[in-house]
DSSP file (Angstrom, degrees, kcal/mol; ACC not computed):
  #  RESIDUE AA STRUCTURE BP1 BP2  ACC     N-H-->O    O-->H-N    N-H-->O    O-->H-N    TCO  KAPPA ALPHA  PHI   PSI    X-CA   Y-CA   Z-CA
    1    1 A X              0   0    0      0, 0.0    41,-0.1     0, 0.0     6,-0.0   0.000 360.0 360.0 360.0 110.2   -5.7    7.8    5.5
    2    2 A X        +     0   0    0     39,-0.1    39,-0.0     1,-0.1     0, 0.0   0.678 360.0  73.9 -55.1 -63.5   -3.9   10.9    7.1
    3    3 A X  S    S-     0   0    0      1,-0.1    -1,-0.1     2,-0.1     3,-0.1   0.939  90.3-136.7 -28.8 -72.3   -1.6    9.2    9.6
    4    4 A X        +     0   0    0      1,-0.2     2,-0.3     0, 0.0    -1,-0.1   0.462  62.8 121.9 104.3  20.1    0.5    8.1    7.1
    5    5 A X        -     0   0    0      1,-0.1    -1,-0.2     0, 0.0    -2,-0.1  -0.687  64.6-114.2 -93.8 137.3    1.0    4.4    8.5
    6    6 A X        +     0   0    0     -2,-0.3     2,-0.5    -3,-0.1    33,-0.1  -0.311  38.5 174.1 -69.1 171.3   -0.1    1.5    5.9
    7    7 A X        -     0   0    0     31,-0.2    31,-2.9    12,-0.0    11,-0.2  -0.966  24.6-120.0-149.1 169.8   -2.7   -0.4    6.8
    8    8 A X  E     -AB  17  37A   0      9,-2.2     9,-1.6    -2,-0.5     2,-0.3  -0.639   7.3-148.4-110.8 166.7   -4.7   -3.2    4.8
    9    9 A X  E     -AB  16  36A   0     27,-1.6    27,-2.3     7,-0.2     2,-0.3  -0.860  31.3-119.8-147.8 154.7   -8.4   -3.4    3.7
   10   10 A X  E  >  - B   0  35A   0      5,-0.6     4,-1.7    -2,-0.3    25,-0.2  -0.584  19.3-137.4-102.6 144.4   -9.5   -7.1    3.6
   11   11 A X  T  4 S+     0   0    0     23,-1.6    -1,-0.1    -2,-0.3    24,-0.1   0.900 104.0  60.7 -65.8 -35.0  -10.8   -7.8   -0.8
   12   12 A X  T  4 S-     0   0    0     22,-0.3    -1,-0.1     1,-0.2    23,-0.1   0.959 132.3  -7.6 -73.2 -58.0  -13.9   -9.7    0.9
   13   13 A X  T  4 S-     0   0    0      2,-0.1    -1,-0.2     0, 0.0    -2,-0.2   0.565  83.7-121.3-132.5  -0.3  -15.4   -6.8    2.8
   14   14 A X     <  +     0   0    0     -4,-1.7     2,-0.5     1,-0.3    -3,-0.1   0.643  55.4 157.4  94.2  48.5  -13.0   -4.1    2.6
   15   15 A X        -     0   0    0      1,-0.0    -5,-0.6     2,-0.0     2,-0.4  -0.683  36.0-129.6 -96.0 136.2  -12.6   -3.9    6.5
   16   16 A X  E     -A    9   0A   0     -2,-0.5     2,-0.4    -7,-0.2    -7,-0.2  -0.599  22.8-173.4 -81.0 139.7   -9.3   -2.2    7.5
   17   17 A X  E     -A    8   0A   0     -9,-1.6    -9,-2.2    -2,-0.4     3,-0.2  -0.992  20.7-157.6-130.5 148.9   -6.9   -3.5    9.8
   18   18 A X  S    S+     0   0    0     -2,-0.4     2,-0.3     1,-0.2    -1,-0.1   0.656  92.6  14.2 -83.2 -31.7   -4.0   -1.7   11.0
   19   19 A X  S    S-     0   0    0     -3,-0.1     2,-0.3   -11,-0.1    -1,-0.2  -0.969  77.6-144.4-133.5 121.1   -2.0   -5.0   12.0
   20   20 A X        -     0   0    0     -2,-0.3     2,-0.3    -3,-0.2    12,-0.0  -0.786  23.6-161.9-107.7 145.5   -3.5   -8.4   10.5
   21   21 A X    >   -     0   0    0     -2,-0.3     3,-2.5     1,-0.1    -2,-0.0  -0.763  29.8-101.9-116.8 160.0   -3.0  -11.0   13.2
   22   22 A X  T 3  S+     0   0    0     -2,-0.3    -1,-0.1     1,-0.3    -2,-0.0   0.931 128.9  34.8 -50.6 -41.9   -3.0  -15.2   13.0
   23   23 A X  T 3  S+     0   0    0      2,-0.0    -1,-0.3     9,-0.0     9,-0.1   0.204  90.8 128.0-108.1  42.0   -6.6  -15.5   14.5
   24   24 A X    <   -     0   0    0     -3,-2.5     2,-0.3     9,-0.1    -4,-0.1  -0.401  42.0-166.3 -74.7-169.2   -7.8  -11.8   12.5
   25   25 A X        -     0   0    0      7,-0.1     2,-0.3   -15,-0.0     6,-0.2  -0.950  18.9-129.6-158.0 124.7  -11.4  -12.6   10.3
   26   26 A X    >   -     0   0    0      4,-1.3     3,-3.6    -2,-0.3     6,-0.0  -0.660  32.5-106.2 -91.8 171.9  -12.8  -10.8    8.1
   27   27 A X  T 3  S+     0   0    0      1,-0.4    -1,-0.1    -2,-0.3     6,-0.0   0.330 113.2  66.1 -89.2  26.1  -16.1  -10.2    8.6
   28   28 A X  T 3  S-     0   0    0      2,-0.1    -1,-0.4     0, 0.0    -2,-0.0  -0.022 120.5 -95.6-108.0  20.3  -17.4  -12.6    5.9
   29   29 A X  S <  S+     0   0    0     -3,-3.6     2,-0.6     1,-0.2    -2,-0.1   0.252  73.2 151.3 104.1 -22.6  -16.1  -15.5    7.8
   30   30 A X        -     0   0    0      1,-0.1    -4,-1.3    -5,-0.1    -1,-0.2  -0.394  41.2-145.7 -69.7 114.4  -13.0  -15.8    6.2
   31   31 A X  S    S+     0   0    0     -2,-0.6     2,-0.3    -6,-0.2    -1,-0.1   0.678  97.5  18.0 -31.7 -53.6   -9.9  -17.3    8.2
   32   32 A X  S    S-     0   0    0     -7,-0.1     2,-0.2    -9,-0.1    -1,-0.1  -1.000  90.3-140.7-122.2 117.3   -7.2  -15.3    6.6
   33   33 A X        -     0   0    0     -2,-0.3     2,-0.2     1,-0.1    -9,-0.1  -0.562  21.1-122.1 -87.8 140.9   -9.0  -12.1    4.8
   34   34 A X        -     0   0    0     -2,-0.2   -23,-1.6     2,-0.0     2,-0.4  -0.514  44.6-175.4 -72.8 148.3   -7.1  -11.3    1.2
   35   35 A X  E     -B   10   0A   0    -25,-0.2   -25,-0.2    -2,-0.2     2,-0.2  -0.973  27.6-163.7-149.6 177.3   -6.1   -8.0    1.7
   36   36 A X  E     -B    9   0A   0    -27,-2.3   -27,-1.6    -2,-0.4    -2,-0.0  -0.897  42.1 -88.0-156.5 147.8   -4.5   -5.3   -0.3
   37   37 A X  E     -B    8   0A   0     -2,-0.2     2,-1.0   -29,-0.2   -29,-0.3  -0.141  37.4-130.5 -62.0 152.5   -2.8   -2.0    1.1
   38   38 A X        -     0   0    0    -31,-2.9     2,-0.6     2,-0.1     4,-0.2  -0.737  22.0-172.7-103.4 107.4   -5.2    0.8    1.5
   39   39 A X        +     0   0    0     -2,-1.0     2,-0.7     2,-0.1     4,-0.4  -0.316  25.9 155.0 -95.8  48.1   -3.6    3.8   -0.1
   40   40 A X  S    S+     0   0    0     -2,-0.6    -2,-0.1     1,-0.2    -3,-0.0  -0.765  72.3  13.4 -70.0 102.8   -6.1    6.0    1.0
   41   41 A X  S >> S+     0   0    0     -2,-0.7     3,-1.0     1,-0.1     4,-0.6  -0.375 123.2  71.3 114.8 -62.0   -5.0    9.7    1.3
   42   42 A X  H 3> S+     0   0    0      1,-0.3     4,-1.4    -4,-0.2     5,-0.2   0.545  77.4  76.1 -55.9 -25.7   -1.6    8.4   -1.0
   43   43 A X  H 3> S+     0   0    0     -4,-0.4     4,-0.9     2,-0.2    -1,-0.3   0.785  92.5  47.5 -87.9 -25.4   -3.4    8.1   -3.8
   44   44 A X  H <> S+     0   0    0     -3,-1.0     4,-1.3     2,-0.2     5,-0.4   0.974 113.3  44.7 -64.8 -80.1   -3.5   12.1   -4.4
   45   45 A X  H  X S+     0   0    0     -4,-0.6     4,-0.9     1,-0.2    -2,-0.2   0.776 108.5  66.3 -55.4 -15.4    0.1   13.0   -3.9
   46   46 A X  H  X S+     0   0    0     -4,-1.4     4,-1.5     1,-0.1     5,-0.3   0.800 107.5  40.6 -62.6 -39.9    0.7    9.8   -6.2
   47   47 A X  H  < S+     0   0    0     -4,-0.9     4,-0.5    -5,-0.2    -2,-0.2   0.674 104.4  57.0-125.6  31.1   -0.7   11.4   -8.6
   48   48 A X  H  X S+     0   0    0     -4,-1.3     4,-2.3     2,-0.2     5,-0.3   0.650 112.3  54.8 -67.8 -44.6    0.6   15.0   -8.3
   49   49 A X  H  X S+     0   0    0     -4,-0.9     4,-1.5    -5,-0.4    -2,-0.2   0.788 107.2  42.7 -81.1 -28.5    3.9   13.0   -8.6
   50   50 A X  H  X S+     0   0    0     -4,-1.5     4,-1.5     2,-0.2    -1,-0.2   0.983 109.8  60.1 -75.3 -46.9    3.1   11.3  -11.7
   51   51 A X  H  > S+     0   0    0     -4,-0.5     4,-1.8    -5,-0.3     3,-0.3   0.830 112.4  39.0  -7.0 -78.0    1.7   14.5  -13.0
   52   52 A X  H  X S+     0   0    0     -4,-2.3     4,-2.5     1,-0.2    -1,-0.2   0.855 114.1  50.9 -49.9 -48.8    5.1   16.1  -12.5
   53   53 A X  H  X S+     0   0    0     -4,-1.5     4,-0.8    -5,-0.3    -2,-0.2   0.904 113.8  48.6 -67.2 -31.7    7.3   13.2  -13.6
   54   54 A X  H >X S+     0   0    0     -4,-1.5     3,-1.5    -3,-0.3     4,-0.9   0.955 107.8  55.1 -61.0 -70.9    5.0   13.1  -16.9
   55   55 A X  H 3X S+     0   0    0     -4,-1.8     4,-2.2     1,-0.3    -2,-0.2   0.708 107.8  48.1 -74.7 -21.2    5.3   16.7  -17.5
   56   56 A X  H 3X S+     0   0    0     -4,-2.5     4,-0.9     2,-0.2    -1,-0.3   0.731 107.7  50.5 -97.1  -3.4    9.1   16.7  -17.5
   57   57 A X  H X< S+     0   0    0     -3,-1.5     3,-0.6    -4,-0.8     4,-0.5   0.780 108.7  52.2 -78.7 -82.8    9.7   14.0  -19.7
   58   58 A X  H >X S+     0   0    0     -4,-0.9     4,-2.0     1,-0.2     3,-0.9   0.334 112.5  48.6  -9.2 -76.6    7.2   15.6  -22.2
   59   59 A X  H 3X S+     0   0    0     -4,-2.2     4,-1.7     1,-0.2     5,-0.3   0.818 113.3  55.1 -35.8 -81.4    9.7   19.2  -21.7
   60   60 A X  H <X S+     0   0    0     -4,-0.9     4,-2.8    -3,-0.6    -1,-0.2   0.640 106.8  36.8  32.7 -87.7   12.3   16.9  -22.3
   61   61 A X  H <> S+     0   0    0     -3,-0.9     4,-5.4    -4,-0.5     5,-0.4   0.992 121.1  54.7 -70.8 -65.9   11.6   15.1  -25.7
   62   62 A X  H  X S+     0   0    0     -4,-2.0     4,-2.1     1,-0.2    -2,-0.3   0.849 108.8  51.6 -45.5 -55.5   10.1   19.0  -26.9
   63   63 A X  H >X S+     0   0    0     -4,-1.7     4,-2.1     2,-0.2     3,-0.6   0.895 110.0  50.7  20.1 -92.8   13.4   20.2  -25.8
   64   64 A X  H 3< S+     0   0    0     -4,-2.8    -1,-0.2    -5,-0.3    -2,-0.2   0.853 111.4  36.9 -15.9 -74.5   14.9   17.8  -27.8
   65   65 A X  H 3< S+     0   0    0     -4,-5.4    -1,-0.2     1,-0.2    -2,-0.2   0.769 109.0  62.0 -84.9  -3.9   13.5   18.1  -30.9
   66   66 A X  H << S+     0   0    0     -4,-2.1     2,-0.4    -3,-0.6    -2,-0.2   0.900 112.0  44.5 -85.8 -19.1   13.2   22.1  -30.9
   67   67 A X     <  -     0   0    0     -4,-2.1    -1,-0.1    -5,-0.2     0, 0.0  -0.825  65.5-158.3-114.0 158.8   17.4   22.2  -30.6
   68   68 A X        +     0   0    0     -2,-0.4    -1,-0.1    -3,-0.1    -4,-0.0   0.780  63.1  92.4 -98.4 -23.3   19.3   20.3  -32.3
   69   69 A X        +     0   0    0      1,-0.0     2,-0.2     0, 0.0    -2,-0.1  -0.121  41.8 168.5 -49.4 144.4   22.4   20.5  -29.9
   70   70 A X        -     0   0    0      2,-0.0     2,-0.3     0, 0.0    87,-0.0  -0.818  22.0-150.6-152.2-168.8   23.1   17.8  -27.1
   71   71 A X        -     0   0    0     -2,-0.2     2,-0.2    85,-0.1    72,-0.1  -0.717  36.2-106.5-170.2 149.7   26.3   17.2  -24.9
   72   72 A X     >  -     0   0    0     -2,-0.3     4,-0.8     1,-0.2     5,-0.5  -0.484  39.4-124.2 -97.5 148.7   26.8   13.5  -23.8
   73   73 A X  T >4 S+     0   0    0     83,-0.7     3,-0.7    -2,-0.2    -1,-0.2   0.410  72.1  88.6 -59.1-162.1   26.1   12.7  -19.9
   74   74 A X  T 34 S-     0   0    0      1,-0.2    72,-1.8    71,-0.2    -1,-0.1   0.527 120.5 -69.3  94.8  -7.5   27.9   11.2  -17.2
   75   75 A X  T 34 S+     0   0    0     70,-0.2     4,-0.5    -3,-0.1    -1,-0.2   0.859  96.2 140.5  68.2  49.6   29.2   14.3  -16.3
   76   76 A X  S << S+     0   0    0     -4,-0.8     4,-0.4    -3,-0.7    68,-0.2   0.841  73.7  46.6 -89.9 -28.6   31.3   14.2  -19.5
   77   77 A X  S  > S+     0   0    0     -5,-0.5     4,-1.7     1,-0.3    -1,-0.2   0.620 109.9  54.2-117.7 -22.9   30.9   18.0  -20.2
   78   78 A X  T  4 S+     0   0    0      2,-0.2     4,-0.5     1,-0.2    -1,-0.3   0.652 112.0  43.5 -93.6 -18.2   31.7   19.0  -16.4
   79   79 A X  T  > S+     0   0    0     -4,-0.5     4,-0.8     2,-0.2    -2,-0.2   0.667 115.1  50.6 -79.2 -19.7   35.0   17.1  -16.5
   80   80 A X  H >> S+     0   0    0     -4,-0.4     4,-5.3     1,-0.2     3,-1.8   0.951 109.9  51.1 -75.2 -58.7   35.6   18.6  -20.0
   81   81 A X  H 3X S+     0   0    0     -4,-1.7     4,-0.6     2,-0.2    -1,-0.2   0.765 111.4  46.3 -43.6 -36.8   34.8   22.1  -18.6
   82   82 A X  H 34 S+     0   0    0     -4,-0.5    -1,-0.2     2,-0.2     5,-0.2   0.586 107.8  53.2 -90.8 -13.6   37.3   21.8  -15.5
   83   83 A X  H XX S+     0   0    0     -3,-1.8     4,-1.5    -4,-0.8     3,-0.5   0.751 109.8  47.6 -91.6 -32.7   39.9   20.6  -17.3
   84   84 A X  H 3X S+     0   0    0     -4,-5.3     4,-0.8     1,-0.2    -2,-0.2   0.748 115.4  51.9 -64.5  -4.2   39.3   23.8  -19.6
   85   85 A X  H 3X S+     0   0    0     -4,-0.6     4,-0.7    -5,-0.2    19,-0.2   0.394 110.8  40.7-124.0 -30.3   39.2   25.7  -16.3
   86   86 A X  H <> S+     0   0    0     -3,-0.5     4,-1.8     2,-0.1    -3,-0.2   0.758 111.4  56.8 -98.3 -42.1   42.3   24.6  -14.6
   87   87 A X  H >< S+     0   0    0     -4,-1.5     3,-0.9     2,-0.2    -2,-0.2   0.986 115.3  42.6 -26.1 -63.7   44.3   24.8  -18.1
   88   88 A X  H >< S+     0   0    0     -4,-0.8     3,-4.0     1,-0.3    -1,-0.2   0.982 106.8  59.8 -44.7 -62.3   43.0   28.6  -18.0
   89   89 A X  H >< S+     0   0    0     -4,-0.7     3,-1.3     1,-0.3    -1,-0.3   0.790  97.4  61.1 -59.5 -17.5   43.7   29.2  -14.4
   90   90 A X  T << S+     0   0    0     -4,-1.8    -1,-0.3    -3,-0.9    -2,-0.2   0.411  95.3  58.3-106.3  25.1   47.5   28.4  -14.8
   91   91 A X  T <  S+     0   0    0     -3,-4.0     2,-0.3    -4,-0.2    -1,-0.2   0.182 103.4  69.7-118.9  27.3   48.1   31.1  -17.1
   92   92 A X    <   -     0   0    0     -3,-1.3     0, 0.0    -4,-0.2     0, 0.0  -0.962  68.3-144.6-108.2 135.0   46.8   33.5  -14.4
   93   93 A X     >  +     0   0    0     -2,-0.3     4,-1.3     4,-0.1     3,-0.2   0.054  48.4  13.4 -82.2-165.1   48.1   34.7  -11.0
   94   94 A X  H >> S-     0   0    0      2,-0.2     3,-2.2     1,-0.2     4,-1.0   0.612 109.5 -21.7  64.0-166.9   46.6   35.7   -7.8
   95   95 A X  H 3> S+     0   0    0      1,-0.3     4,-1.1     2,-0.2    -1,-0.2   0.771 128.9  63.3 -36.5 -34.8   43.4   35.4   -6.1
   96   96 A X  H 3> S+     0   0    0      1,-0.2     4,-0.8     2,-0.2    -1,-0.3   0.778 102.4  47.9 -69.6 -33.5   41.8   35.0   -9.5
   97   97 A X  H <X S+     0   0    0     -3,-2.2     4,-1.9    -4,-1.3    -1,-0.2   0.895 110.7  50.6 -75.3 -30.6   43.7   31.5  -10.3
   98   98 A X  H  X S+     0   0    0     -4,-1.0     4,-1.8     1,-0.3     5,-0.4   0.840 117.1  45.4 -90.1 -23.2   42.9   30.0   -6.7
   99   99 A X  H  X S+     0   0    0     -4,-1.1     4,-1.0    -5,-0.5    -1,-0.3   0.903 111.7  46.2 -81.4 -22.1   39.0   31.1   -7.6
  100  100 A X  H  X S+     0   0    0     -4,-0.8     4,-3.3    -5,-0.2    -1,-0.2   0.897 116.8  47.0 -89.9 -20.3   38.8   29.8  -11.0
  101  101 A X  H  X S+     0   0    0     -4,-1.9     4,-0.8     1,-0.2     5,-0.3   0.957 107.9  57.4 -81.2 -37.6   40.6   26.2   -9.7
  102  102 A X  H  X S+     0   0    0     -4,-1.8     4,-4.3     2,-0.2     3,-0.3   0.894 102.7  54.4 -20.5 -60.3   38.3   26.3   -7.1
  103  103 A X  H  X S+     0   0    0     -4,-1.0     4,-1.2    -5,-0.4     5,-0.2   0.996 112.1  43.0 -44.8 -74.5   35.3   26.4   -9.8
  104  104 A X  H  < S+     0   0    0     -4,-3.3     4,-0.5    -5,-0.3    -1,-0.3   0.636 102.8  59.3 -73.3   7.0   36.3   23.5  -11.5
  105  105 A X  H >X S+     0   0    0     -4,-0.8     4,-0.6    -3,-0.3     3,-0.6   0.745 111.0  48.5 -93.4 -37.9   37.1   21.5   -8.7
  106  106 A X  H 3< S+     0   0    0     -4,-4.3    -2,-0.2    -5,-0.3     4,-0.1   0.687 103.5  59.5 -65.7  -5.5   33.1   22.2   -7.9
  107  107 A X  T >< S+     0   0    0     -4,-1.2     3,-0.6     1,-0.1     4,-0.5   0.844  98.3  61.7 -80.5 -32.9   32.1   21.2  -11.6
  108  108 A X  T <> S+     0   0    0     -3,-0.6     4,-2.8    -4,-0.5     5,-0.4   0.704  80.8  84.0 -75.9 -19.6   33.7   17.7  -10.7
  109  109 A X  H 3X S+     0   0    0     -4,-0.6     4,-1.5     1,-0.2     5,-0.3   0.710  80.7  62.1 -44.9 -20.5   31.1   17.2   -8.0
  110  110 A X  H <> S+     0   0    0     -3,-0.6     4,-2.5     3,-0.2     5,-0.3   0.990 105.4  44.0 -81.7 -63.7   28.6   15.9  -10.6
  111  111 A X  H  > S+     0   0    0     -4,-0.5     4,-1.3     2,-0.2     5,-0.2   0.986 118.9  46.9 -21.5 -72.8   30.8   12.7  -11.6
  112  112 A X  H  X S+     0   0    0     -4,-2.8     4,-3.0     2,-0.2     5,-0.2   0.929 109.1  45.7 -39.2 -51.3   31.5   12.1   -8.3
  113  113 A X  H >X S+     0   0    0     -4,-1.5     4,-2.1    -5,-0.4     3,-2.0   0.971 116.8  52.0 -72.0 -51.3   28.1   12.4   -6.8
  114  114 A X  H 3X S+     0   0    0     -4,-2.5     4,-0.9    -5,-0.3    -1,-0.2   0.833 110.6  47.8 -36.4 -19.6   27.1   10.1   -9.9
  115  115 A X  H 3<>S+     0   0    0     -4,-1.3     5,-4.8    -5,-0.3     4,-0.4   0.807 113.4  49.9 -93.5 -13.6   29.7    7.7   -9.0
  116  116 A X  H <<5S+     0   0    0     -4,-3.0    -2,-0.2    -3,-2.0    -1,-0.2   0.722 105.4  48.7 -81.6 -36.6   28.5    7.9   -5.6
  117  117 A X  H  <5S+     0   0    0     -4,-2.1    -3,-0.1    -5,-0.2    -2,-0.1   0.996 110.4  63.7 -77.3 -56.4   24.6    7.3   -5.9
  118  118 A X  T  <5S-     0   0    0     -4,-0.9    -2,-0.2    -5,-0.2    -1,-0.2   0.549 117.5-111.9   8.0 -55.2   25.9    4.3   -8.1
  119  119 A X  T   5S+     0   0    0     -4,-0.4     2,-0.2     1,-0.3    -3,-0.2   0.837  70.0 142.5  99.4  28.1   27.5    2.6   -5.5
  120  120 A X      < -     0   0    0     -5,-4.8     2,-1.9    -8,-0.2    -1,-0.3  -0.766  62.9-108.0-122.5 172.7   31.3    3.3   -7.1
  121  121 A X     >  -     0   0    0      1,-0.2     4,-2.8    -2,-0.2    -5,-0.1  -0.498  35.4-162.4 -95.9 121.6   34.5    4.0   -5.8
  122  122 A X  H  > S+     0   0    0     -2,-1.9     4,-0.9     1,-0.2    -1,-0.2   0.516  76.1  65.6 -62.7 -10.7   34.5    7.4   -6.9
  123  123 A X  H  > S+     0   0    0      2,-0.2     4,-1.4     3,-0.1    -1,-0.2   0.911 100.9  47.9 -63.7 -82.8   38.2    8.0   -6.6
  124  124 A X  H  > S+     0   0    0      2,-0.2     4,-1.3     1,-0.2     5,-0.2   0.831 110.8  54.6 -56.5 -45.7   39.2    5.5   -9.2
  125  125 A X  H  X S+     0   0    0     -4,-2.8     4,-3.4     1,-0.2     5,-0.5   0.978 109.5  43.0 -69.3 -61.4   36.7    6.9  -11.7
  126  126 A X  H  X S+     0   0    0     -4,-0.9     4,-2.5     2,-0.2     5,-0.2   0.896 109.7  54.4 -42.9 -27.8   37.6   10.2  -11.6
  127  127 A X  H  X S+     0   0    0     -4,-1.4     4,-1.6     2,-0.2    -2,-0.2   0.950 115.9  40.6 -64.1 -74.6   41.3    9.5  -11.7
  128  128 A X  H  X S+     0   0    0     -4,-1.3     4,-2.2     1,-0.3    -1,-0.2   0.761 113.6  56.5 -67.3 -38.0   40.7    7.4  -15.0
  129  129 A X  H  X S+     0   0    0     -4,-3.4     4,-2.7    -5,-0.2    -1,-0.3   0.961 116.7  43.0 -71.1 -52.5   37.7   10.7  -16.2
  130  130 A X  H  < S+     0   0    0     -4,-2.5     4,-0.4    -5,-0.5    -2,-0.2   0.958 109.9  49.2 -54.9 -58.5   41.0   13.0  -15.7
  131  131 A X  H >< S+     0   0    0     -4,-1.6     3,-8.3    -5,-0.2    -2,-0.2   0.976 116.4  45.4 -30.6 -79.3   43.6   10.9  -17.4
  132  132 A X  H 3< S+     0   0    0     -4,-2.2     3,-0.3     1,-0.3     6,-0.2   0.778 108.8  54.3 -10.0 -75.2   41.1   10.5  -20.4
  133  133 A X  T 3< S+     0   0    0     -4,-2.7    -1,-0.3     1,-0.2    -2,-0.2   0.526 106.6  54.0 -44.7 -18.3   40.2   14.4  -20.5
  134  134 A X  S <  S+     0   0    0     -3,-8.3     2,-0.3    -4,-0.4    -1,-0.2  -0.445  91.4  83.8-111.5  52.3   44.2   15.5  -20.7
  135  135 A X    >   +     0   0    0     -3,-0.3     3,-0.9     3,-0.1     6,-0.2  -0.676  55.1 162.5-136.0  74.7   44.5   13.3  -23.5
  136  136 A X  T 3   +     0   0    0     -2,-0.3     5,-0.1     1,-0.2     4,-0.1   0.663  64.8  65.7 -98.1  17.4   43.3   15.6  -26.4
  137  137 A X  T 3  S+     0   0    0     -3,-0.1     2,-0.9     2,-0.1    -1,-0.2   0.509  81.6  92.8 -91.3  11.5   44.6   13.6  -29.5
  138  138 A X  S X  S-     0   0    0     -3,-0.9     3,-1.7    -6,-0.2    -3,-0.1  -0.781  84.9-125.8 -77.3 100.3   42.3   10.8  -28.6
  139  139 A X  T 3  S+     0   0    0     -2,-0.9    -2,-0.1     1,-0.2    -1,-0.0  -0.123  95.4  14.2 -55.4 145.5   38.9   11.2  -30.7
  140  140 A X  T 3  S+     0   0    0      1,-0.1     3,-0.5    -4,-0.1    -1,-0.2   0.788  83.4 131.1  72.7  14.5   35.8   11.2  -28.2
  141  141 A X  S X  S+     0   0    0     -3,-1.7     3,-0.6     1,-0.2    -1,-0.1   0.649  70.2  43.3 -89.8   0.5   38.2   11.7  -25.5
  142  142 A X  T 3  S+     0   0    0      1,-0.3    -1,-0.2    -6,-0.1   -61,-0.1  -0.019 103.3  66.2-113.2  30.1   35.6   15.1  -23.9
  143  143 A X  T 3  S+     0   0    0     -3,-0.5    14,-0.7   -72,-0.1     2,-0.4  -0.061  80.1 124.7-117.7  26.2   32.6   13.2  -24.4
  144  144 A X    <   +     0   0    0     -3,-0.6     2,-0.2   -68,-0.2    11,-0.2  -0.818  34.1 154.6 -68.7 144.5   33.8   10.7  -21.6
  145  145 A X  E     -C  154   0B   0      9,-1.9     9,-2.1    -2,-0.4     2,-1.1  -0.879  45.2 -60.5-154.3 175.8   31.7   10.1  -18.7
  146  146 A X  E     -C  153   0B   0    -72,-1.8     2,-0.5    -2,-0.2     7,-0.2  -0.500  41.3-147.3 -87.0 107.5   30.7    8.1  -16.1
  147  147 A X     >  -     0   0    0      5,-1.6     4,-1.4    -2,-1.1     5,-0.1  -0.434  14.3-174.4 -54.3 101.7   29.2    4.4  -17.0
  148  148 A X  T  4 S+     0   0    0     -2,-0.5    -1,-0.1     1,-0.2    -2,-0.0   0.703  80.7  52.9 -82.3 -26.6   26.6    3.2  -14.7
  149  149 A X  T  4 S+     0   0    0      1,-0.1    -1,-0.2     3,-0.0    -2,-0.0   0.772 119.0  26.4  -3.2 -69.1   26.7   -0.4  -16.8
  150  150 A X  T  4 S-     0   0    0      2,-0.1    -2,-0.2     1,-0.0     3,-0.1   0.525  97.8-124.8-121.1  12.8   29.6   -1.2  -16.8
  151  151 A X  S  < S+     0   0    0     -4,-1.4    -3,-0.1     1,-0.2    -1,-0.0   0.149  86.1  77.5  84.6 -11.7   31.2    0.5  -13.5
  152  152 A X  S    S-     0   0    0      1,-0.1    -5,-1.6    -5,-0.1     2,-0.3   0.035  89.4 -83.0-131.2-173.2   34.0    2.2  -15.7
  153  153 A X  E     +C  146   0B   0     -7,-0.2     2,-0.2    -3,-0.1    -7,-0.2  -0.746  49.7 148.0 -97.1 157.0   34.2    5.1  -17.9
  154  154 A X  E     -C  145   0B   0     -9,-2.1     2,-4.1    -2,-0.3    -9,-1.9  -0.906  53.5 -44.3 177.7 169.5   33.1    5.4  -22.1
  155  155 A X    >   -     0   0    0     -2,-0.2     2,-2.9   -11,-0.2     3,-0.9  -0.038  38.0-171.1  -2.4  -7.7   32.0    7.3  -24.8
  156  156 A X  T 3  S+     0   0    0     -2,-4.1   -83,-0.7   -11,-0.3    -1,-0.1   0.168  83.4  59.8  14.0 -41.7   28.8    9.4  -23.7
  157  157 A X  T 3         0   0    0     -2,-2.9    -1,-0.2   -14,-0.7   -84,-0.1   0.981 360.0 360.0 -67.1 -72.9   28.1   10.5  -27.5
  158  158 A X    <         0   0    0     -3,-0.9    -1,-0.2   -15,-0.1    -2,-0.1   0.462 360.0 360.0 -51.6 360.0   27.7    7.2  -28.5
């Protein structure tokens, strides 16, 4: 199927219909035909896509185990990073400070947009991801990031 609209194929005789109707039949007699969607045409690019999705968790786990290094999600490492990044910029002057605050104000987009596909108020997380981050006698306080669990912030590392 090309189109790209679904359509059913009836189990009994594997007759398509594009719309199944109260009085359709399949053509073995049966009142109401079992059907199942006809993924005809789908079925390919299903499984290009699996293909892909496959081969990058593989990279992934090999990744993994050839370094030994990790930094915790969440966008813990891009909050860490901007906070090193405005610290920096304010012992600089001129065009160079407004570019470097600039930077890290783009790093923060990755929290945000997490806190946004999430379905949180993205405001209130950050605020709390900032507090956290200027807090450096608190152990674990640059491996916070954003919790999809529990709506909040925590740990990342752990």
């Amino acid at each position: 199927m090309t189109s790209g609209m679904l359509t059913w194929a009836c189990v009994n005789c594997s007759r398509r219909f594009r719309l199944v109707t109260k009085g359709t039949t399949c053509s073995r007699g049966a009142p109401k035909p079992r059907r199942v969607p006809d993924l005809e045409g789908w079925t390919e690019q299903f499984i290009d896509e699996t293909e892909r999705s496959l081969h990058d968790a593989i990279m992934i786990v090999r990744r993994a185990l050839k370094n030994d290094s990790i930094v915790a999600g969440g966008g813990a490492i891009e909050m860490e990073l901007s906070k090193e990044l405005r610290t920096y910029a304010k012992t600089i002057h001129g065009k160079e400070q407004l570019l470097i605050t600039a930077y890290a104000k783009a790093l923060e987009i990755i929290p945000r947009q997490l806190c946004d596909n999430a379905g949180f108020d993205a405001i209130t997380i950050l605020n709390k991801l900032r507090q956290k981050h200027a807090q450096d006698d608190i152990s674990g306080a640059k491996w916070m990031g954003v919790d999809i669990n529990s709506e909040d912030i925590a740990d990342n590392f752990d």
